[in-house]
Backbone bond lengths (Angstrom), bond angles and torsions (degrees), N, CA, C in turn:
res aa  C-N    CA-C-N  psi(-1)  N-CA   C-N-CA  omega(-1)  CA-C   N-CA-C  phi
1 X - - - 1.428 - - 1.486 109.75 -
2 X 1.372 116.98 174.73 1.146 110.23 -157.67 1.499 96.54 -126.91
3 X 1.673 114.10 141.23 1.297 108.98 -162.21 1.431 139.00 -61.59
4 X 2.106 101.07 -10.15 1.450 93.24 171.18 1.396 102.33 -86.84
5 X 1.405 133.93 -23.66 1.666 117.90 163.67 1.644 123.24 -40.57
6 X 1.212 91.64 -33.98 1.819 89.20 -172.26 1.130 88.62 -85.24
7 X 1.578 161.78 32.70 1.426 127.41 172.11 1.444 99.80 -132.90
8 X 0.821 115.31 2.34 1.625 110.12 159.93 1.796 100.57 -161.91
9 X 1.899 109.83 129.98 1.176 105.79 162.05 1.808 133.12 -58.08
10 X 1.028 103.02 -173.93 1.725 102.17 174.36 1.646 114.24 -84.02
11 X 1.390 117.33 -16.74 1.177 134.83 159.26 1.899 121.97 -56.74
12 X 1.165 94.01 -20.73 1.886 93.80 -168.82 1.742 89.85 -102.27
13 X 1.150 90.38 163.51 1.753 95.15 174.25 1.039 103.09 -112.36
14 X 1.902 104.48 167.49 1.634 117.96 -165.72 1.578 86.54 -52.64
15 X 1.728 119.36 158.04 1.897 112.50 122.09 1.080 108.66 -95.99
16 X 1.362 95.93 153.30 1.266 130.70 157.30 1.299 116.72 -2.77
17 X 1.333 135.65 140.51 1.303 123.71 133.20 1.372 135.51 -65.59
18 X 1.546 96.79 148.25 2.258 89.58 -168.42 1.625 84.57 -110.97
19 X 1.408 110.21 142.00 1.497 129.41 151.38 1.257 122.00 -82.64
20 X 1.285 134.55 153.23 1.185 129.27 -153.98 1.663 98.36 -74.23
21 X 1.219 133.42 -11.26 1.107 126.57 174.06 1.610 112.33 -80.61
22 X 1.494 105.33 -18.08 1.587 93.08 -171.58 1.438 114.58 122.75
23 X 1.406 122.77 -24.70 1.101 147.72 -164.29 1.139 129.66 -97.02
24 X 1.513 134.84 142.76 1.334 122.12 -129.73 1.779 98.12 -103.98
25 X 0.841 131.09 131.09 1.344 118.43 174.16 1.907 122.80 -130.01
26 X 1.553 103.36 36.16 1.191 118.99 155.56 1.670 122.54 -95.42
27 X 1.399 116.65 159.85 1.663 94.06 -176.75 1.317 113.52 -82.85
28 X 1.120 101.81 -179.59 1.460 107.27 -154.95 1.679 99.27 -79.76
29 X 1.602 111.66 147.34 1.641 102.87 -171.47 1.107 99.32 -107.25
30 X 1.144 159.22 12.80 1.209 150.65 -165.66 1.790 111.20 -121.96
31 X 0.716 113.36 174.05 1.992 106.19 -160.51 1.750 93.85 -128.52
32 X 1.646 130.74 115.09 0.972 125.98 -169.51 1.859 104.36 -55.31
33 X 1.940 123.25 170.44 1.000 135.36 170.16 1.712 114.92 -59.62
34 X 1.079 110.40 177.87 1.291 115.32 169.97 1.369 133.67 -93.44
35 X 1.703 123.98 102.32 1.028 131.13 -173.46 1.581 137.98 -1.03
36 X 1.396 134.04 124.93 1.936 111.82 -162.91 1.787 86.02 -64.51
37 X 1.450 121.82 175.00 1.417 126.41 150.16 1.203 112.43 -51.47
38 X 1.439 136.56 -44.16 1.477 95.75 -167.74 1.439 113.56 -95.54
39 X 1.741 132.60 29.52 0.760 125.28 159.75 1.455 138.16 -89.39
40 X 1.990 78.26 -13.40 1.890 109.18 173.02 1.389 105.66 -88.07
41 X 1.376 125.61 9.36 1.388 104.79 -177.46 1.622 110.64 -147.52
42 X 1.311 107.37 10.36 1.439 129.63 -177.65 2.278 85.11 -68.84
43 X 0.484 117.93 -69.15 1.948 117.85 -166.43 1.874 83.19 -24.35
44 X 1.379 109.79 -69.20 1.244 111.95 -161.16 1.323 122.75 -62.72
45 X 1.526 106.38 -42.17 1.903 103.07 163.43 1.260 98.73 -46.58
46 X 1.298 125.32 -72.96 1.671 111.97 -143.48 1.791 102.91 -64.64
47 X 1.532 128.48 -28.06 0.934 113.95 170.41 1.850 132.89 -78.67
48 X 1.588 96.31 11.77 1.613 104.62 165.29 1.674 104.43 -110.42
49 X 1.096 120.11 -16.47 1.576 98.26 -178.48 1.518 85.60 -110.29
50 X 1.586 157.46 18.99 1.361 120.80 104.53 1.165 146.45 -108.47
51 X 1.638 99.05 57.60 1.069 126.14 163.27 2.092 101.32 -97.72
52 X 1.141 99.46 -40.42 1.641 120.52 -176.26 1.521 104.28 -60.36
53 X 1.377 117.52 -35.10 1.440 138.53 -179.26 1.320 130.17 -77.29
54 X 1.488 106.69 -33.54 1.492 113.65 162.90 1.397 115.48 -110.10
55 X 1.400 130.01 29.98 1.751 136.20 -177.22 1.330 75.93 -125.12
56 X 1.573 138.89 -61.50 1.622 125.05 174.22 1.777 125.93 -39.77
57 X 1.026 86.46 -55.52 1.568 107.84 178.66 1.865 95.00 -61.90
58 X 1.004 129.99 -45.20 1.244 125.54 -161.10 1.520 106.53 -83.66
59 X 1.347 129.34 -40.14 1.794 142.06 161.80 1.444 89.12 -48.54
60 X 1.309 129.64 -64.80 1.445 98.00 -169.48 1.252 149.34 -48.37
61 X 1.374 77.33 -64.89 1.527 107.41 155.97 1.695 121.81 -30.21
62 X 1.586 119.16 -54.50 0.973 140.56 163.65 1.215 111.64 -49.46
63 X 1.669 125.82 -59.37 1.092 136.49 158.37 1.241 130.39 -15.90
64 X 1.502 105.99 -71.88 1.306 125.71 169.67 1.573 129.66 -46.67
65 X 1.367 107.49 -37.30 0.983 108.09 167.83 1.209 132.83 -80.19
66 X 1.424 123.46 -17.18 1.470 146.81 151.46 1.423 122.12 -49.31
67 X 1.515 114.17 -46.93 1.531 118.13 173.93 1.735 90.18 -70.41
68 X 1.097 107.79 -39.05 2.048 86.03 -162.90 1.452 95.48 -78.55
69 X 0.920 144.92 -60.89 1.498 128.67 165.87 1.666 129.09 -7.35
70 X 1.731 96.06 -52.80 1.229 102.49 176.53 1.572 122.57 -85.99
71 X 1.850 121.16 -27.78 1.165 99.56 126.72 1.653 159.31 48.85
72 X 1.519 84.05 -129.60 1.317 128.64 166.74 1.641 88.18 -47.85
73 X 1.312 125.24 -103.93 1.506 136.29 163.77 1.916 112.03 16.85
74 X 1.313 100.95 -62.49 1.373 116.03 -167.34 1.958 97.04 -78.08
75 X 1.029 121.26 -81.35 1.297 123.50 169.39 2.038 100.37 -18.06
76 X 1.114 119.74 -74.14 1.089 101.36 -165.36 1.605 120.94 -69.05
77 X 1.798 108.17 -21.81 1.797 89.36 159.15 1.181 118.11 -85.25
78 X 1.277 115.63 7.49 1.894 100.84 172.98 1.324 97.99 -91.98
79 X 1.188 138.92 -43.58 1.580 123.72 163.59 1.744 125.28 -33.04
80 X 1.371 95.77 -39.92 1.769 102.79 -179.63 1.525 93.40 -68.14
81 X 1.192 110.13 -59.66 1.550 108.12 -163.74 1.341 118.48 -68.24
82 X 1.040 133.91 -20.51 1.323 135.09 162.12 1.874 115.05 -61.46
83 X 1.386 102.08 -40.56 1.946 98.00 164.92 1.501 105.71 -81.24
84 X 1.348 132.55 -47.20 1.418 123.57 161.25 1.625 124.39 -41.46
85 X 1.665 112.73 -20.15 1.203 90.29 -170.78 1.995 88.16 -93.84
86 X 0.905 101.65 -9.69 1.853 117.05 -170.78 1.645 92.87 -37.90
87 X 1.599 81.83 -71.57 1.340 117.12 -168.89 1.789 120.98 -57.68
88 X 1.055 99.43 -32.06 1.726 99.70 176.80 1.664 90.51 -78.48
89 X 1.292 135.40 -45.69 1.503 139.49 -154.25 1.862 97.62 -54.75
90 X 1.259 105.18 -59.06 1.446 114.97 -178.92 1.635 104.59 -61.44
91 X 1.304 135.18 -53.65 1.475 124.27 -168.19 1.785 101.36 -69.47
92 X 1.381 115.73 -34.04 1.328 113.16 155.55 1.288 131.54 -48.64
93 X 0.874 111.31 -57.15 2.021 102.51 171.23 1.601 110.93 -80.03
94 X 1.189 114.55 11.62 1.562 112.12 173.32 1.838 105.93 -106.22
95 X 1.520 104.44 -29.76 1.459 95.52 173.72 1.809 96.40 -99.10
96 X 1.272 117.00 8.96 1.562 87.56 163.86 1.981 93.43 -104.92
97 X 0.892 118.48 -6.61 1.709 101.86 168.26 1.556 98.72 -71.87
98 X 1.245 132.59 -54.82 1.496 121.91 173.49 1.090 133.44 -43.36
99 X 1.560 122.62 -37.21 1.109 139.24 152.33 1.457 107.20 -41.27
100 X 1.263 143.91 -65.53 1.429 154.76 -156.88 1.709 93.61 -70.69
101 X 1.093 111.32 -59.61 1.968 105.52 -179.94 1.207 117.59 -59.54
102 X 1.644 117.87 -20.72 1.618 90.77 175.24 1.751 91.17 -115.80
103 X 1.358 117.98 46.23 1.409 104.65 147.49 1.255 98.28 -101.83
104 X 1.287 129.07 -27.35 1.346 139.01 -179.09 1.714 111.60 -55.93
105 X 1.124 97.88 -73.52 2.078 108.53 148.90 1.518 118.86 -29.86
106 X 1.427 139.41 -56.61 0.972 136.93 157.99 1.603 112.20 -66.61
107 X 0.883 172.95 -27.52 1.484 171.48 153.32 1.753 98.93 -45.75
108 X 1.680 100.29 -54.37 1.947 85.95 -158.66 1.733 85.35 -72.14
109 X 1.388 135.87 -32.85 1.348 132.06 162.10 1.054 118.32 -37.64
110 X 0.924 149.98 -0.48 1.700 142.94 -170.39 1.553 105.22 -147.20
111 X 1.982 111.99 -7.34 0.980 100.46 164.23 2.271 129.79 -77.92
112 X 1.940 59.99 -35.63 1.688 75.18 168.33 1.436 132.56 -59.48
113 X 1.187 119.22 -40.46 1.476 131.87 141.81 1.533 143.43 -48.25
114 X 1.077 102.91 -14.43 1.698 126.47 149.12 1.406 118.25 -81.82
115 X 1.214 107.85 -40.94 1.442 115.09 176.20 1.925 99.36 -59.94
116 X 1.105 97.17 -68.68 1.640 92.88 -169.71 1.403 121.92 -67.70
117 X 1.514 113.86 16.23 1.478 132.93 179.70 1.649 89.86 -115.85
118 X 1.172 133.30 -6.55 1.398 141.75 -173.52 1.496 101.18 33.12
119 X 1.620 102.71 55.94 1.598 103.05 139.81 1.319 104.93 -107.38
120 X 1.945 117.31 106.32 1.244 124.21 164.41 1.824 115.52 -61.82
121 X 1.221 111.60 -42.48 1.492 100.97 -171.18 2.002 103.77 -74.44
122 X 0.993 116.41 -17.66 1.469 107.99 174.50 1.328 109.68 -78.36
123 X 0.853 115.91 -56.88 1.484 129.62 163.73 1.423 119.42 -21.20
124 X 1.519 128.23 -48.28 1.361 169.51 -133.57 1.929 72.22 -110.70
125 X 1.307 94.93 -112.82 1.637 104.06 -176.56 1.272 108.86 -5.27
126 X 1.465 131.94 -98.94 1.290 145.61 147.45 1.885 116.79 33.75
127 X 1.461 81.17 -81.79 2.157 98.75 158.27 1.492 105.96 -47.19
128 X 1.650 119.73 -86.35 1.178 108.65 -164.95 1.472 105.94 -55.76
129 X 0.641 154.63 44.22 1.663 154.90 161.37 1.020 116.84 -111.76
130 X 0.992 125.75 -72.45 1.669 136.59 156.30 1.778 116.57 -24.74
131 X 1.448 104.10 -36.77 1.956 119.82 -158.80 1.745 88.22 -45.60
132 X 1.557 119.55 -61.27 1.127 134.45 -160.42 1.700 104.59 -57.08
133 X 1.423 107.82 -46.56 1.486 80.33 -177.07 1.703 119.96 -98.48
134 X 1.641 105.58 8.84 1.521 103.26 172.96 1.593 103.16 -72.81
135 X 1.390 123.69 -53.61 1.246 132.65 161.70 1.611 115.68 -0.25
136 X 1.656 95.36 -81.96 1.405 88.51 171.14 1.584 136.08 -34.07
137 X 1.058 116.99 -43.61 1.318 123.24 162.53 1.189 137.64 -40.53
138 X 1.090 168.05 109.31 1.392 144.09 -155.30 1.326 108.02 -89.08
139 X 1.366 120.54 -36.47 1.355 114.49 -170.28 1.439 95.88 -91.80
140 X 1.183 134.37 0.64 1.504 112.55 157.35 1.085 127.14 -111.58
141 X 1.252 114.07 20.05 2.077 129.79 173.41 1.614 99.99 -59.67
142 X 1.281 99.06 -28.28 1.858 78.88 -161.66 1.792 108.15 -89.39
143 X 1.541 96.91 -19.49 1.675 113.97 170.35 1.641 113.02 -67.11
144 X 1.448 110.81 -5.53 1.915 100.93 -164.32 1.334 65.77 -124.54
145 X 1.501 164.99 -6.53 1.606 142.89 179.48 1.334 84.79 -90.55
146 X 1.538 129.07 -56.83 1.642 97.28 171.40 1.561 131.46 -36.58
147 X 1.138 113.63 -49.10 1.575 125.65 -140.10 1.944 72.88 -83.49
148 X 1.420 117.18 -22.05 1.602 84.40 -146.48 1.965 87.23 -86.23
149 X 1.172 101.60 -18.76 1.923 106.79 -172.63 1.638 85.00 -69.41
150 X 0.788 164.32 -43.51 1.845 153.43 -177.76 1.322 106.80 -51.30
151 X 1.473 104.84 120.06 1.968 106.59 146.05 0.943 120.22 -94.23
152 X 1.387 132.24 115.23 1.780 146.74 162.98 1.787 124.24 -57.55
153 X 1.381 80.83 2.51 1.475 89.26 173.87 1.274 122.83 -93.22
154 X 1.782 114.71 -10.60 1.741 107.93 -167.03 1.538 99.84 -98.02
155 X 1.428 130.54 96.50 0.971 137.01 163.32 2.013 122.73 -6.63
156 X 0.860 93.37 -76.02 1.411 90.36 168.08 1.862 128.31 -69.55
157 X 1.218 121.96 34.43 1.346 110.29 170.60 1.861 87.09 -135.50
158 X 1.192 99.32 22.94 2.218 107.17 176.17 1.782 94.74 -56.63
159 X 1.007 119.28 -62.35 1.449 112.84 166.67 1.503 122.56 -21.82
160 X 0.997 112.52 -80.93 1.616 132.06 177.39 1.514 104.65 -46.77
161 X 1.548 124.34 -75.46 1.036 122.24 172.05 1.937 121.78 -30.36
162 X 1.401 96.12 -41.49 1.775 80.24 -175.60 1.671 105.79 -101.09
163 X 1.064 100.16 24.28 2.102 104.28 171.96 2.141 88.37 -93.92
164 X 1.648 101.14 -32.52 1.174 86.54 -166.70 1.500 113.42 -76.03
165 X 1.609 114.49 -45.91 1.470 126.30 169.43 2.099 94.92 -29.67
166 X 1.089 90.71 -72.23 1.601 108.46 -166.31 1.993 101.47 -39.64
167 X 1.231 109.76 -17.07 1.643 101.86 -156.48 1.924 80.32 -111.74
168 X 1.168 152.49 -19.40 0.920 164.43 -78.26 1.606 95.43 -164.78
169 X 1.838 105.35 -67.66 1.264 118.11 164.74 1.356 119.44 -59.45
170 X 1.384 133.38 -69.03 1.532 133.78 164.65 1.626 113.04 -27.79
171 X 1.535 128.83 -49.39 0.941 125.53 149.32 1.479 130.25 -5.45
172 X 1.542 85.70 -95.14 1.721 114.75 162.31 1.764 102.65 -22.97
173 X 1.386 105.50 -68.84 1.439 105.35 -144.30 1.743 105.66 -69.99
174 X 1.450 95.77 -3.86 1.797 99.92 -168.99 1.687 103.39 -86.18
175 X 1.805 104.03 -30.05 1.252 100.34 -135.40 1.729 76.64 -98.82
176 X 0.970 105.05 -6.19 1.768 121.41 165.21 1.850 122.34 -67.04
177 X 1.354 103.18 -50.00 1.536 101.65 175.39 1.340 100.95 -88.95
178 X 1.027 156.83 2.03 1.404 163.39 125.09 1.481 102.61 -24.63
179 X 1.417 129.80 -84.30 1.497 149.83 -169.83 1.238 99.42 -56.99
180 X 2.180 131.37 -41.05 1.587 100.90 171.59 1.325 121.32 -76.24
C-alpha cells in the first residue's frame, strides 16, 4: 500500500487545509442557525410602513387638491352672493317703502272710520300719523299738506273732512296701481 493510504482510513475525513498562517481556507462546513424573527420579517415591515408612507402622502395630496377645489367653489359663491345680496338689499327697501304706504292707506282708513264713529280726536291722531309716511311719497306730499292744514276737532266740518280722507284715499289707491 501506498503511504498516503496507510495514514488515514476511508472512514476519517479530509482535514482541512492549513495556510501558512494557520488559517482555515476550506468553506465553511457547518450551515449558519436560524434567523431571530425580526430579521425574517424586517422585508415585510419596511414594506407596510411604505406602504403607510405613500397612502399618507397620497390623502394629502388628494386632500389638497380637494380643499383647492373647494376653494375655488367658495370664492365663486361669495361673488354671486355679494350681487345677490346687492340685489335683495334694493328690492328690500322698496318692499319696505311699500310696506310704509299702505300703513299710510290703512291709518287715513281707520281715520275715516273714526270720523263716522265721531271720534274727532282719534281721527286727528290717525292723520298725523300717517303725514310722515304719505310724505315720503312724492305724489302724495301734496295730499298729507292738505290733510296736515285740517283740524278734526271742529265738529261740524266731519263732512268735509271725510270727502277729504275719501279724496286722499283714491289718491293713494291710484298712485298705488301706478307703482305695481
Amino acid at each position: 500500500m501506498s503511504k498516503s493510504n496507510q495514514e488515514g482510513s476511508e472512514d476519517e475525513a479530509p482535514t482541512p487545509a492549513k495556510t501558512s498562517a494557520g488559517g482555515d481556507t476550506s468553506a465553511p462546513t457547518g450551515t449558519p442557525g436560524p434567523l431571530p424573527s425580526w430579521m425574517r420579517h424586517w422585508p415585510y415591515a419596511l414594506a407596510s410602513v411604505g406602504g403607510l408612507v405613500v397612502g399618507y402622502g397620497g390623502g394629502r395630496i388628494q386632500g389638497s387638491f380637494a380643499l383647492d377645489d373647494a376653494e375655488v367653489r367658495h370664492e365663486a359663491a361669495m361673488t354671486t352672493c355679494e350681487g345677490e345680496k346687492e340685489t335683495l338689499a334694493g328690492e328690500a327697501e322698496d318692499l319696505r317703502g311699500r310696506l310704509e304706504l299702505l300703513e299710510a292707506r290703512r291709518l287715513l282708513h281707520r281715520a275715516s272710520l273714526a270720523l263716522e264713529e265721531h271720534n274727532y280726536g282719534i281721527a286727528q291722531e290717525r292723520v298725523q300719523a300717517s303725514l310722515p309716511l304719505l310724505r315720503k311719497q312724492e305724489a302724495l306730499s301734496s295730499v298729507a299738506d292738505e290733510l296736515a292744514a285740517e283740524s278734526f276737532l271742529e265738529p261740524g266740518k266731519a263732512e268735509a273732512l271725510r270727502g277729504k280722507l275719501r279724496e286722499a284715499i283714491v289718491a293713494f289707491d291710484a298712485t298705488w296701481s301706478e307703482g305695481e
